[in-house]
C-alpha positions as a Markdown table, in Angstrom:
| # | Residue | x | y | z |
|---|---|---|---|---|
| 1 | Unk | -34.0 | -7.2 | 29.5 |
| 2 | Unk | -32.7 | -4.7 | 27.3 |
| 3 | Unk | -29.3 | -4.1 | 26.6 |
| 4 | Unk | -27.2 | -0.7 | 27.0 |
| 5 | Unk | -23.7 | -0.6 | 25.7 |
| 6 | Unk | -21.3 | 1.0 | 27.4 |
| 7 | Unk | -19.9 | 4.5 | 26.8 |
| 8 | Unk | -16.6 | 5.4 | 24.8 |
| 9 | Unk | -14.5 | 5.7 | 27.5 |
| 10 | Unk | -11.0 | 7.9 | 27.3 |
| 11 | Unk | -8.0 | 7.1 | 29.4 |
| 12 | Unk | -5.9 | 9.8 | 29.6 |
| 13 | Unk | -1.8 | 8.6 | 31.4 |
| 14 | Unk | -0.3 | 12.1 | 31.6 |
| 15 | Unk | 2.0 | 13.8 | 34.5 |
| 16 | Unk | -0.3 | 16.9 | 34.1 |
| 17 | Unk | -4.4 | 15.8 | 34.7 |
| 18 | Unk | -5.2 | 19.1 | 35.3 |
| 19 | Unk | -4.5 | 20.0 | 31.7 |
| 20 | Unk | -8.0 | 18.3 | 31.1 |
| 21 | Unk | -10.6 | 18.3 | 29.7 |
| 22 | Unk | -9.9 | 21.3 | 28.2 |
| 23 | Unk | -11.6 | 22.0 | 25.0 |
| 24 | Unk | -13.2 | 18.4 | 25.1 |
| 25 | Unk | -15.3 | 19.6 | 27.9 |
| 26 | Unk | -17.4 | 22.7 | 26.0 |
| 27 | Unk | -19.8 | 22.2 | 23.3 |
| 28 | Unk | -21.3 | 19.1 | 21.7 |
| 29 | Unk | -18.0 | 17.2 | 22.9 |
| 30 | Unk | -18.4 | 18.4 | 26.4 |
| 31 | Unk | -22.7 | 17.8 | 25.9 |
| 32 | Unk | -21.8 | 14.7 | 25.2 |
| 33 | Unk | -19.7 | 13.7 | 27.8 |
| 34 | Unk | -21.5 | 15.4 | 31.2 |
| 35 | Unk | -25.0 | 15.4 | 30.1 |
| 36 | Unk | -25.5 | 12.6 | 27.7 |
| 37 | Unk | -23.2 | 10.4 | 29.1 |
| 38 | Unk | -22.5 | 8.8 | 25.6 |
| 39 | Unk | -18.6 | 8.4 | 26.3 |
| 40 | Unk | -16.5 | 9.5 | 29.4 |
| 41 | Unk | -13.1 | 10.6 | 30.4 |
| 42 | Unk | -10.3 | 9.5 | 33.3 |
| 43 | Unk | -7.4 | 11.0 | 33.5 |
| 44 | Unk | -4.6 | 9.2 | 35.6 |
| 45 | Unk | -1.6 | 10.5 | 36.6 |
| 46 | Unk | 1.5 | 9.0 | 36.0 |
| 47 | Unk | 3.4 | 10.1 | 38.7 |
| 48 | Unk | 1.5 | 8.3 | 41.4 |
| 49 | Unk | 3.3 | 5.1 | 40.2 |
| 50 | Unk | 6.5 | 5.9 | 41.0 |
| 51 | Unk | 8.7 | 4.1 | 43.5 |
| 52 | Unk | 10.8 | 7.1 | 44.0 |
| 53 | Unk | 10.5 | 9.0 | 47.1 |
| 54 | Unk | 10.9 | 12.4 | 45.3 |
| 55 | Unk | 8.3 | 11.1 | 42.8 |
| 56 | Unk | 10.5 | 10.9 | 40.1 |
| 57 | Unk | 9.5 | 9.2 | 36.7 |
| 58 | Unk | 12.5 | 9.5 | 34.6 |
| 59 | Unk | 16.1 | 9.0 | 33.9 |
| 60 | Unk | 18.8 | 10.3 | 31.6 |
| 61 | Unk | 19.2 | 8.7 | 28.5 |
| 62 | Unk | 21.4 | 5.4 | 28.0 |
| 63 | Unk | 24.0 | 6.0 | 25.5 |
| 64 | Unk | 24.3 | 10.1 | 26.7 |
| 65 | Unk | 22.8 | 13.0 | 25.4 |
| 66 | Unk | 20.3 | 15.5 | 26.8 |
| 67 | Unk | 16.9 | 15.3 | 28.3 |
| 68 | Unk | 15.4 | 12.6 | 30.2 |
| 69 | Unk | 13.1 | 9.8 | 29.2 |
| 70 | Unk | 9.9 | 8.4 | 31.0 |
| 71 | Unk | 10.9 | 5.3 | 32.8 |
| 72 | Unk | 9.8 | 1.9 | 31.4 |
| 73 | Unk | 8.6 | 0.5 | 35.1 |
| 74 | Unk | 6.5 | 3.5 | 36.1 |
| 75 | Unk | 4.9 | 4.0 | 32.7 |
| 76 | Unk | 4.3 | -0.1 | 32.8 |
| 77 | Unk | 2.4 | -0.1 | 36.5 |
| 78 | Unk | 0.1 | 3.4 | 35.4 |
| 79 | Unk | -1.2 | 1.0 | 32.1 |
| 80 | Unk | -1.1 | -2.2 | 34.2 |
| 81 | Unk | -3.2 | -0.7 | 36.8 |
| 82 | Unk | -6.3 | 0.1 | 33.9 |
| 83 | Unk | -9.2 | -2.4 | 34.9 |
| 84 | Unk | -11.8 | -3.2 | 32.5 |
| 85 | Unk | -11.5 | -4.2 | 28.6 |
| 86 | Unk | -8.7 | -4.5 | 26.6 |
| 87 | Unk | -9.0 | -1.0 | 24.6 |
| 88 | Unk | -6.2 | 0.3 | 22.3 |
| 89 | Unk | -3.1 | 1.9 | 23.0 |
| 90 | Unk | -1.7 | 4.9 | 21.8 |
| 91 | Unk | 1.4 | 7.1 | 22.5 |
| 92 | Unk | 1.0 | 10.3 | 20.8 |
| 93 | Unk | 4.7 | 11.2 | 19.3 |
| 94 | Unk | 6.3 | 12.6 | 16.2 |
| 95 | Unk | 8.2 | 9.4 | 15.0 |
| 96 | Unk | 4.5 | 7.9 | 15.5 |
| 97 | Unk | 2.6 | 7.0 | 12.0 |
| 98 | Unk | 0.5 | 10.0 | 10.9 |
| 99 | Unk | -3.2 | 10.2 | 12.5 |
| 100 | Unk | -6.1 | 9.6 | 9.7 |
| 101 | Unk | -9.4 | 9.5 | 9.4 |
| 102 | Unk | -9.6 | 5.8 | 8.8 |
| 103 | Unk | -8.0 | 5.2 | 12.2 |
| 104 | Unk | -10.1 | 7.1 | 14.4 |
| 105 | Unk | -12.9 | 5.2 | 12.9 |
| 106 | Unk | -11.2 | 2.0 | 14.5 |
| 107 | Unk | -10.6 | 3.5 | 17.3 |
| 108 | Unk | -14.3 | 5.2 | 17.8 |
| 109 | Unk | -15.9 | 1.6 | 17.2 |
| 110 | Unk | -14.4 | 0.2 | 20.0 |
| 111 | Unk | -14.8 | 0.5 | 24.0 |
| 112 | Unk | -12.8 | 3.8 | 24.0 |
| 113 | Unk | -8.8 | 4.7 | 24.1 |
| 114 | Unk | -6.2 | 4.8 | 26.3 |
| 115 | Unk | -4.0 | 7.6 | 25.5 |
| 116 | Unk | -0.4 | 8.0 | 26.5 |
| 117 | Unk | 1.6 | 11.3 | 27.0 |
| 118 | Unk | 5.1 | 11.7 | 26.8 |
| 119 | Unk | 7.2 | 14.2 | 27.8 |
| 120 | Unk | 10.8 | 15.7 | 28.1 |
| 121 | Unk | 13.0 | 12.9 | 25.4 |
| 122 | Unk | 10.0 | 10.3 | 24.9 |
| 123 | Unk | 9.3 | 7.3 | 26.7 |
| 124 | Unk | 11.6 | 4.0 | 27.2 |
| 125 | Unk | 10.8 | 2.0 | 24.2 |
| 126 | Unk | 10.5 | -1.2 | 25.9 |
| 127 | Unk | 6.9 | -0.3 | 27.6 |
| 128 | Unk | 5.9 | 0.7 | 24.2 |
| 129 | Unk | 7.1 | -2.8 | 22.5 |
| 130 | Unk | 5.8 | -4.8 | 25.3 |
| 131 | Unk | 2.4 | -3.6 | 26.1 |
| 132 | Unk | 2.1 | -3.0 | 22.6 |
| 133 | Unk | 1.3 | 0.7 | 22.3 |
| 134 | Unk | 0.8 | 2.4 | 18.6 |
| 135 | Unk | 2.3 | 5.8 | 18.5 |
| 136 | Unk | 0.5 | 8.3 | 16.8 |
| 137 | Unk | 1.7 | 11.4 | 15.2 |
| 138 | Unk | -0.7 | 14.4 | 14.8 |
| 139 | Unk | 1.6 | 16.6 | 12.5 |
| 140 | Unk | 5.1 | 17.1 | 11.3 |
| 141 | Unk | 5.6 | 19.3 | 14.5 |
| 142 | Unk | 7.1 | 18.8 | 17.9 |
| 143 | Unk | 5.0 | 19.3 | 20.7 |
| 144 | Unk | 6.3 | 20.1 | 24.8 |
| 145 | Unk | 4.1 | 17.1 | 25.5 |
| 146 | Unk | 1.3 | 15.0 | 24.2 |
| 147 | Unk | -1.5 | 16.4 | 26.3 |
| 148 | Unk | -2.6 | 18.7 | 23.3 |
| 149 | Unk | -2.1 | 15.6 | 20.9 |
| 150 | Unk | -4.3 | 13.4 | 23.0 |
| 151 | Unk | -7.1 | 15.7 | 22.6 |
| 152 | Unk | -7.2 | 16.1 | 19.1 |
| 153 | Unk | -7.5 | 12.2 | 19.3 |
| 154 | Unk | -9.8 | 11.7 | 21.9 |
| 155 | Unk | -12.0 | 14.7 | 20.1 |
| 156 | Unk | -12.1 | 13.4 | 17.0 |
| 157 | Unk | -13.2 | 9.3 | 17.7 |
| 158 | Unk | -15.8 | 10.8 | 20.4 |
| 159 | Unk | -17.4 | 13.2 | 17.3 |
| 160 | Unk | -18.0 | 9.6 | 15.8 |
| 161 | Unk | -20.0 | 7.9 | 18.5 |
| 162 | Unk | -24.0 | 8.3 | 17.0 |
| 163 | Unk | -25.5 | 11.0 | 18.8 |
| 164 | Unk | -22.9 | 13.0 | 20.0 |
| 165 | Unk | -23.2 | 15.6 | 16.7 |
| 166 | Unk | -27.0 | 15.6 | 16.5 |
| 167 | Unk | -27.1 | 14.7 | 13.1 |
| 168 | Unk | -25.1 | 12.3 | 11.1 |
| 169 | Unk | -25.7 | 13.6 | 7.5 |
| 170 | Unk | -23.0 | 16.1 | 8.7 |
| 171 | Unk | -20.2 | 13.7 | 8.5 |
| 172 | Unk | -21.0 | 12.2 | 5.2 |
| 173 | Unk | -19.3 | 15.3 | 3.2 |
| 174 | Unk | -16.3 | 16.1 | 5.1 |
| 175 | Unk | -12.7 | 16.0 | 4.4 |
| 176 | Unk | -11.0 | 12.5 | 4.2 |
| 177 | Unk | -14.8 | 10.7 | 3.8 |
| 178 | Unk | -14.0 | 9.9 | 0.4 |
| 179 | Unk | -10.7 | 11.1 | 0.2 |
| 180 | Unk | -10.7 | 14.9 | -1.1 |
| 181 | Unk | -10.7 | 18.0 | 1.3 |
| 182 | Unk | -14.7 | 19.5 | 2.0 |
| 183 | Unk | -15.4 | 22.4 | -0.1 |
| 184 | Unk | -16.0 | 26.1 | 1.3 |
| 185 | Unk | -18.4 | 27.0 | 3.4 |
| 186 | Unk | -20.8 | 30.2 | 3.1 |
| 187 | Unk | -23.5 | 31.6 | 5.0 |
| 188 | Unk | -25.1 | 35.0 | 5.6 |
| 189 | Unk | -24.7 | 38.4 | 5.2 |
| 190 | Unk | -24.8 | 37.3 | 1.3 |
| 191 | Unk | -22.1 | 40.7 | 1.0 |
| 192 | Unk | -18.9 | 40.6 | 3.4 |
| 193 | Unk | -16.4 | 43.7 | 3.0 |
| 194 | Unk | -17.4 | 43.8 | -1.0 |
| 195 | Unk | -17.1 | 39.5 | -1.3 |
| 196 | Unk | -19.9 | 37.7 | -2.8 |
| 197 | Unk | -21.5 | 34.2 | -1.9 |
| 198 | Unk | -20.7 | 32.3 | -5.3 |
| 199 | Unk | -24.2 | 32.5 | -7.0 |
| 200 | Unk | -24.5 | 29.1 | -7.6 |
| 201 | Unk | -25.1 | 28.7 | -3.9 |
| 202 | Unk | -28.3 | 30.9 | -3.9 |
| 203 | Unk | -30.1 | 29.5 | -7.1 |
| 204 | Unk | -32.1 | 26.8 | -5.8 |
| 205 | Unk | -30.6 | 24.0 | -7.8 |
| 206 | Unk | -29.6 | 21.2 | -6.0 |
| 207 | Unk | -27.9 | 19.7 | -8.8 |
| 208 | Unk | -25.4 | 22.0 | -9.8 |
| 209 | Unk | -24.7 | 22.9 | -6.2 |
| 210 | Unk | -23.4 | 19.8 | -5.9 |
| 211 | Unk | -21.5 | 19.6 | -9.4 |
| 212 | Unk | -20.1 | 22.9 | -7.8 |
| 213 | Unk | -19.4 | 21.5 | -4.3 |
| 214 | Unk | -17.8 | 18.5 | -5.7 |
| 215 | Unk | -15.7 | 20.5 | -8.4 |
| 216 | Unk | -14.3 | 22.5 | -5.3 |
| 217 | Unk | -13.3 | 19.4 | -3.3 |
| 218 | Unk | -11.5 | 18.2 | -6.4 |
| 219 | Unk | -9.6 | 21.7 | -6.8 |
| 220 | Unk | -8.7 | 22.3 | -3.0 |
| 221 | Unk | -7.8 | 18.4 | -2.8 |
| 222 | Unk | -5.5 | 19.2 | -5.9 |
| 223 | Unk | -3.8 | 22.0 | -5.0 |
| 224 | Unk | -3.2 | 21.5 | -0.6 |
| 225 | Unk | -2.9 | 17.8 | -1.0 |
| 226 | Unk | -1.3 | 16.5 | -3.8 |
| 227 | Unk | -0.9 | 13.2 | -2.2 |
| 228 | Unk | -4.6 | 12.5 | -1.5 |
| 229 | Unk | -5.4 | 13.4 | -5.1 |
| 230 | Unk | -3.2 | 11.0 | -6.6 |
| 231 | Unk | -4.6 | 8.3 | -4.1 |
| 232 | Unk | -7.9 | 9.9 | -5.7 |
| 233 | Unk | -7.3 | 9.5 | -9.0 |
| 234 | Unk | -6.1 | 5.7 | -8.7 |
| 235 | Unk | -8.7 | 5.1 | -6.7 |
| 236 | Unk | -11.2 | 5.8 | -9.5 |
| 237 | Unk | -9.1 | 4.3 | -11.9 |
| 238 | Unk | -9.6 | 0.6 | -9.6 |
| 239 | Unk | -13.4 | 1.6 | -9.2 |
| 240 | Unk | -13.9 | 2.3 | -13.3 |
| 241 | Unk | -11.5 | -0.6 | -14.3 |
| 242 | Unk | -14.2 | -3.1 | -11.9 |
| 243 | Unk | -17.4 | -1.2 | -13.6 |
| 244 | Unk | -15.6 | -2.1 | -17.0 |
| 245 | Unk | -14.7 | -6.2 | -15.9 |
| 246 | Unk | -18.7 | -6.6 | -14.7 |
């Protein structure tokens, strides 16, 4: 009997379901999802669990000040009610630890996510501590809510599960693979508004195509992320000092 494992599947706790899929349904994402059936998504909303006979989910904050924050109990029976395996937790916030590359390949290895949006002040840390959620941060912006967030992390685990892009040699050479940015890309008309496709590009040798591709990830990782080039740098300082020991 052969043995089929079961699809990435993408939990989505949000007051607003109807703000999905969104862009995860088009394209090779959405392909993916309805036609391949190589991961899935559920959506559940939040307010169905509360108590409240107006539906309300959240409260002023303790201590004062404005807003309101999700309440610890509702948010606690919509994650409690998830059957199936234990898959990790995320609540996509700005205090959260930055999203990276490295993470999402975590995440994408396992049985799928469960993604938690906040909205209004945040939600009650005590959910968060007990149920043990990991909050994520997807910039050094504040968003209305995490719906938006969610799908930048739901997109970019599912873009890992094999099959989903077509080919894998794609992935190999993009940013944060081996930690510099992917060099430019260039394709035809080989003259746009007077601008020239660098003529190294079009002359056939492999080699110093990629001395030039990998002499453009070094310069763009340089000068827009100074901090992954440093990282770079003593990175192949541990690699040549282990080369040198052997």
């Amino acid at each position: 009997m052969s043995f089929t494992a079961p699809p990435f599947l993408a939990t989505v706790l949000t007051m607003f379901p109807e703000a999905f899929p969104g862009p995860l349904g088009v394209s090779l994402i959405g392909t993916a999802w309805r036609e391949k059936g190589l991961w899935s998504l559920d959506t559940v909303d939040i307010r169905a669990f509360s108590t409240d006979t107006r539906g309300f989910l959240d409260d002023t904050p303790a201590g004062g000040g404005p807003g309101a924050v999700l309440k610890a109990d509702v948010v606690a029976r919509a994650v409690d009610s998830l059957p199936g395996p234990k898959r990790p937790l995320l609540y996509m916030s700005a205090r959260g630890r930055p999203l990276t590359q490295a993470r999402v390949k975590e995440w994408a290895t396992a049985d799928g996510i469960v993604v938690l949006c906040g909205r209004f002040e945040g939600v009650d840390q005590r959910v968060l501590d007990a149920r043990g959620f990991e909050e994520v941060s997807v910039g050094d912006a504040v968003l209305a809510g995490g719906e938006a967030a969610a799908m930048v992390v739901i997109e970019a685990c599912v873009r890992l599960i094999p099959g989903v892009l077509g080919s894998g040699d794609s992935l190999s050479s993009e940013s944060f693979e081996d930690g510099l940015l992917e060099h430019p890309q260039y394709t035809r008309p080989r003259t746009f508004e007077g601008l020239e496709i660098p003529e190294v590009l079009l002359s056939g040798d492999h080699k110093k195509v990629a001395e030039w591709r990998q002499a453009q990830r070094e310069q763009t990782t340089r000068e827009r992320r100074p901090d992954l080039w440093q990282a770079h740098l003593a990175n192949s300082q541990v690699k040549s000092a282990k080369l040198e020991e052997k």
